[in-house]
N, C-alpha and C positions, 0 to 999 in steps of 0.2 A: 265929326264925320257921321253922315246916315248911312248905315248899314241895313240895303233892300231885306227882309226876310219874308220865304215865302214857302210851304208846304206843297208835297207833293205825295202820293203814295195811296194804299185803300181804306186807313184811318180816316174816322171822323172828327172833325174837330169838334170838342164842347160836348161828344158823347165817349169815342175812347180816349180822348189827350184833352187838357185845356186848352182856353183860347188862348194863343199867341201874339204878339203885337206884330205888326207889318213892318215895323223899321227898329234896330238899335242904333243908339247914341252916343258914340264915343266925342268926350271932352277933351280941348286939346290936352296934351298928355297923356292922357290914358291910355293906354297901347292894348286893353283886353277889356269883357264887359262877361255876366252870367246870364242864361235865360233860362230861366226856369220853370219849367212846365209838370203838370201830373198828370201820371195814367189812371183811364178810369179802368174799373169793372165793369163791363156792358151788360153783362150775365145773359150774351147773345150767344147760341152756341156757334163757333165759328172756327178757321184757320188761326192762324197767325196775322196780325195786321202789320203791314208796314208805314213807320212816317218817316217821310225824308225831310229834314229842314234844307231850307236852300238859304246858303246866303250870294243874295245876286254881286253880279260886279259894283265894284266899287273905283271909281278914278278919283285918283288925288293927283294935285302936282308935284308930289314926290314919289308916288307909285301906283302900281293899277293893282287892283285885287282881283283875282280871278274869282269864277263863283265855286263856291265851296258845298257840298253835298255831306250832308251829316244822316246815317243813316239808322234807324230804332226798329225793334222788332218786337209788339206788345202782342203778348199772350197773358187772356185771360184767366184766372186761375181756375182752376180743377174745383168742382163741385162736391162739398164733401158727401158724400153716400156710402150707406152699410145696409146690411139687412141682417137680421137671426136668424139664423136655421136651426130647424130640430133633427138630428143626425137621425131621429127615427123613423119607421113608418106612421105610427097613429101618437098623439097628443095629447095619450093617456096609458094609466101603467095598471099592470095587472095590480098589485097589492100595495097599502101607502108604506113609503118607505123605499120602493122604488127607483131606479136614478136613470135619466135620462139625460143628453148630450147634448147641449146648446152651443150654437158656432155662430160667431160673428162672422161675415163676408163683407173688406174692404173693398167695396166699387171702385171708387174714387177718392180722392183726396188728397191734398196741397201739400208739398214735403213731408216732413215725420209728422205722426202724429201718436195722440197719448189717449189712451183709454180703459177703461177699468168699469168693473161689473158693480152697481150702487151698493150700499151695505155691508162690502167688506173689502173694496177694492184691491178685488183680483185682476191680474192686470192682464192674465190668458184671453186669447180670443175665442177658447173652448173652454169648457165647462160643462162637467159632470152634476146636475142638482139631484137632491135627496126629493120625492114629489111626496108630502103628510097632506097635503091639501090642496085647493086652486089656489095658485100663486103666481106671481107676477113678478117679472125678471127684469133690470135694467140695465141695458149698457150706456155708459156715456161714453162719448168718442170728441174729441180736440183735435184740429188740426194747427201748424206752424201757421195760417192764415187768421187764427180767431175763430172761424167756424165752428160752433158746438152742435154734435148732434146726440138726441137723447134717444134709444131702441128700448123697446118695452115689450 
């Protein structure tokens, strides 16, 4: 049996979704078949995309298949972003020894995520440093997507 398939919706094919083929092939017997497609990441900033698959009619001489509407809601993921803030006014301390107040700010970012200051992994988004000299601060930041982002 040829089973019409056809898209419809504001997804693009081949840049949000894979290609799809135009017809399934059920063998006699078969009573079900898989189509399997992926989403992409367009890294287009946008709404929510919609794909409809359609499967068109189908006539057999034992039954008529109405057309069938299967419908998918791709959202692409969240961009990880942070930035460091210095809780203070100026970017320098009266005497060494000093301590001033570093704050992570999550923007954005894809489910949980995990992060910790380089060199002693403190896993606070704030942070109190002792300043003896110029020094240089890192945060690494992971999101559930794989994204790493490194803040210095």
């Amino acid at each position: 049996m040829k089973i019409p398939i056809d898209t419809e919706g504001n997804a693009i094919e081949g840049q949000d979704f894979s290609t799809l083929p135009d017809t399934l092939y059920l063998l006699p017997g078969q009573t079900a078949d898989t189509l399997t497609f992926w989403i992409y990441d367009d890294n287009i900033a946008e709404g929510i995309d919609t794909l409809i698959i359609v499967q068109d009619y189908v006539f057999t001489d034992c039954y008529d298949y109405p057309v069938n509407r299967m419908t998918y809601y791709l959202r692409d993921k969240d961009t990880l972003d942070a930035s460091i803030v210095l809780m203070s006014s100026s970017d320098s301390v009266s005497c060494p020894g000093d301590s001033i107040e570093l704050s992570v700010v999550m923007n954005s970012y894809e489910g949980d995520y995990y992060a910790y200051w380089s060199g002693d992994s403190v896993i606070s988004l704030n942070r109190f440093v002792e300043v003896l000299s110029d020094t240089t601060y890192t945060f690494i930041v992971f999101d559930e997507c794989g994204d790493t982002l490194e803040l210095t």
